[in-house]
N, C-alpha and C positions, 0 to 999 in steps of 0.2 A: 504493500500500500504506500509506497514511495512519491508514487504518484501523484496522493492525494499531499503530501507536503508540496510537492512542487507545483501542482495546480495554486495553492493557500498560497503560496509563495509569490507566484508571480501572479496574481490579481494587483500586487503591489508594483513589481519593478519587472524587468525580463532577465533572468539568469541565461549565465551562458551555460555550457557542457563543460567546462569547468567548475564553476559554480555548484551543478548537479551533482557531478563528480565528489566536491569537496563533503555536500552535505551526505552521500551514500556511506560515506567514510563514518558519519557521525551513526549510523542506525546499525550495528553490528551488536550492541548487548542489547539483548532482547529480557524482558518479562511478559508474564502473562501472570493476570489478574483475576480469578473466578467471579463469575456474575454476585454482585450485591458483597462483594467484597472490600477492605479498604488498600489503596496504593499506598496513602500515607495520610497519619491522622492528625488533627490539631494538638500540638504540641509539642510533636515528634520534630527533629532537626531535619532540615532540606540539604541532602549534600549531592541529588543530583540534580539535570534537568530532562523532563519525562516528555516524551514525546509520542502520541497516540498514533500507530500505524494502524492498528483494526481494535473495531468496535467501540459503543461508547463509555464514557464515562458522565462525576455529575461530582461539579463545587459544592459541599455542604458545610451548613453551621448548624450546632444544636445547641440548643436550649440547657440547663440544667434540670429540668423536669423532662427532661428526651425529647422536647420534641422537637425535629426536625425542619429546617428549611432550604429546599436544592436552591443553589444562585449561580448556579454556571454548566453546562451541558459542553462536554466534549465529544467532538467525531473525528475522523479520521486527518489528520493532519494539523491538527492541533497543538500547541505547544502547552502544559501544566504551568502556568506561573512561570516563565521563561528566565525571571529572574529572584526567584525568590528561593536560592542555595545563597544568598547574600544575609538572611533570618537567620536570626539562632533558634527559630521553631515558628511552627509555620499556625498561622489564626485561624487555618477552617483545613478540611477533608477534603478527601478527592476518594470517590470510589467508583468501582464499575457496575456500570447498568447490564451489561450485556460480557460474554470473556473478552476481556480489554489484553491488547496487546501493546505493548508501550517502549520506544525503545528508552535506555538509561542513557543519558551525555554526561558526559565529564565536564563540571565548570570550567577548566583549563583549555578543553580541545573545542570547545563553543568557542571560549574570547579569542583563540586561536584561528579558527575560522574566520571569526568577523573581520581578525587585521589584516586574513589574507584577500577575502573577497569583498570585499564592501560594498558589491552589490546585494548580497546576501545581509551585510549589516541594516542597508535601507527595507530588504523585506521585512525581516526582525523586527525592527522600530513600529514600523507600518503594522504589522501584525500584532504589538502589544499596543499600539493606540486604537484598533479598532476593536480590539477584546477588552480595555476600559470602555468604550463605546458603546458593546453590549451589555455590559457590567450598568451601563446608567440607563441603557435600555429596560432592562429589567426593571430598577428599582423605578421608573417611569410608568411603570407596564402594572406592575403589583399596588402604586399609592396612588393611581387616577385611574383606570380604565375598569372599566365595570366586568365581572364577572364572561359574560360572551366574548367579548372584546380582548382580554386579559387572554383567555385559550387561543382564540382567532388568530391573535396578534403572534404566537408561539407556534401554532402551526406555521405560519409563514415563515415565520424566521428560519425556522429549522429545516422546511424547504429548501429555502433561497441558499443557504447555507449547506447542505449534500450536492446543491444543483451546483453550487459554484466550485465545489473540488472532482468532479465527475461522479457523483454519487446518486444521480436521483436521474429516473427514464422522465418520460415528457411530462408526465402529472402524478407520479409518483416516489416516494424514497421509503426504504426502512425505518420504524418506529419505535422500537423496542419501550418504549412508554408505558407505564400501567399507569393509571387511572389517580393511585395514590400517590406516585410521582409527578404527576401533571398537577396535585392536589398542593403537593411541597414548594411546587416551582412557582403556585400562581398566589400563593395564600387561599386558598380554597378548603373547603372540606371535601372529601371524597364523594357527598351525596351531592353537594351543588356543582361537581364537575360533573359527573355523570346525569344531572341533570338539564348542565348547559350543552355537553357532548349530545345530548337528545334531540335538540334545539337545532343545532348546527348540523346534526345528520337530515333532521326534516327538513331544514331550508336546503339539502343538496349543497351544503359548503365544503363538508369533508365526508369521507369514508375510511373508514381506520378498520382495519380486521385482520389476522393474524400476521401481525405485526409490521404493514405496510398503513402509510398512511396517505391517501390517492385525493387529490386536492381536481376536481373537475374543471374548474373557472377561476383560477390564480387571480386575477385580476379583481375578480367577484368577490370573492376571500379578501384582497387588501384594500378594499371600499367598505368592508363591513368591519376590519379590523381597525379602518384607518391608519392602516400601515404607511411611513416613509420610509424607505431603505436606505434614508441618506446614511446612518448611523455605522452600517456597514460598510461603506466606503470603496463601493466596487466599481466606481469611474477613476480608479487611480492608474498612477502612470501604467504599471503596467495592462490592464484591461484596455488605455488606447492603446498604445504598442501591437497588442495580438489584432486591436480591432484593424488596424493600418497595414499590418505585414502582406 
């Protein structure tokens, strides 16, 4: 799943075959992560940098009474907190949703990288300012937007978001989501997503069934989400580049 780094990658800037080269070097320690397992947990030290080749993962923070709140969804190409091996222990979790495949980087052989490619550095940058960007998406998405809106708005995301590392056919991507995950992610309870989920299947917005979720009218979807994608930041240099080549 190389790939889908280098797709994330260059939505920012266009790497050369060096570049490619340099970062293949970087995905050689592999882990894998069993479903609903933790990578690394709040207050544990960060001494690597995780990088998701297959499957997903999910940012959590919990409560001291357990309960639970997801604030960040990883897929394939993905970097975990790019720079937080800088912590001397890390403020929230990271676990998988699905068997997560992640490679391990060495803090040394990353900054190493960057001074040799610096095209590579500009993807980097680019890719942590748009991952704060969905970071205030969320928290936008959970204190104003009403319960339909709130899911609507996450299906898209998470579309647009498979569709832009090669992950999602014409109206459809993998979902791996349960009901009480999308419950964590939105502040919801489990009875009023499954009751907005009911909603949104009678209007023909979404179709979600073993574990694909198949969006009919993309467009229809982000007029009822009031989705803007500017947040994502997929008109950057590199997206004209491939538009031009």
């Amino acid at each position: 799943m190389e790939s889908a780094l280098f797709r994330r990658l260059e939505l920012f800037t266009q790497l050369s075959s060096e570049d490619h080269a340099a970062l293949s070097r970087l995905t050689t320690k592999i882990r894998v992560i069993e479903p609903r397992h933790d990578l690394i947990r709040e207050g544990e030290p960060p001494t690597h940098v995780n990088l998701v080749l297959r499957g997903w993962g999910a940012r959590y923070k919990m409560l001291p009474d357990g309960k639970r709140s997801l604030v960040g969804f990883f897929i394939p190409g993905d970097f975990c907190d790019l720079n937080a091996y800088v912590l001397k222990q890390m403020d929230h979790s990271i676990s998988a949703i699905t068997p997560l495949r992640v490679a391990t980087i060495e803090p040394t052989d990353l900054l190493q990288l960057m001074v040799d490619n610096p095209r590579v550095t500009q993807a980097l940058l680019w890719h942590e300012l748009v991952s704060a960007a969905v970071q205030r998406e969320w928290t936008h998405n959970v204190g104003a937007r009403p319960a339909f809106q709130r899911l609507a708005h996450l299906f898209v995301e998470v579309f647009i978001r498979m569709r832009s590392v090669g992950l999602a056919e014409a109206d459809s991507c993998d979902f791996p989501l349960t009901q009480y995950d999308l419950a964590e992610a939105t502040g919801l309870t489990p009875v009023h997503v499954n009751r907005t989920l009911q909603v949104l299947r009678a209007e023909g917005l979404v179709e979600i069934g073993q574990r694909r979720l198949r969006i009919p009218d993309l467009a229809r979807l982000e007029k009822a989400a009031m989705f803007n994608p500017n947040y994502l930041h997929l008109d950057c240099e590199g997206a004209h580049l491939h538009a031009n080549a």
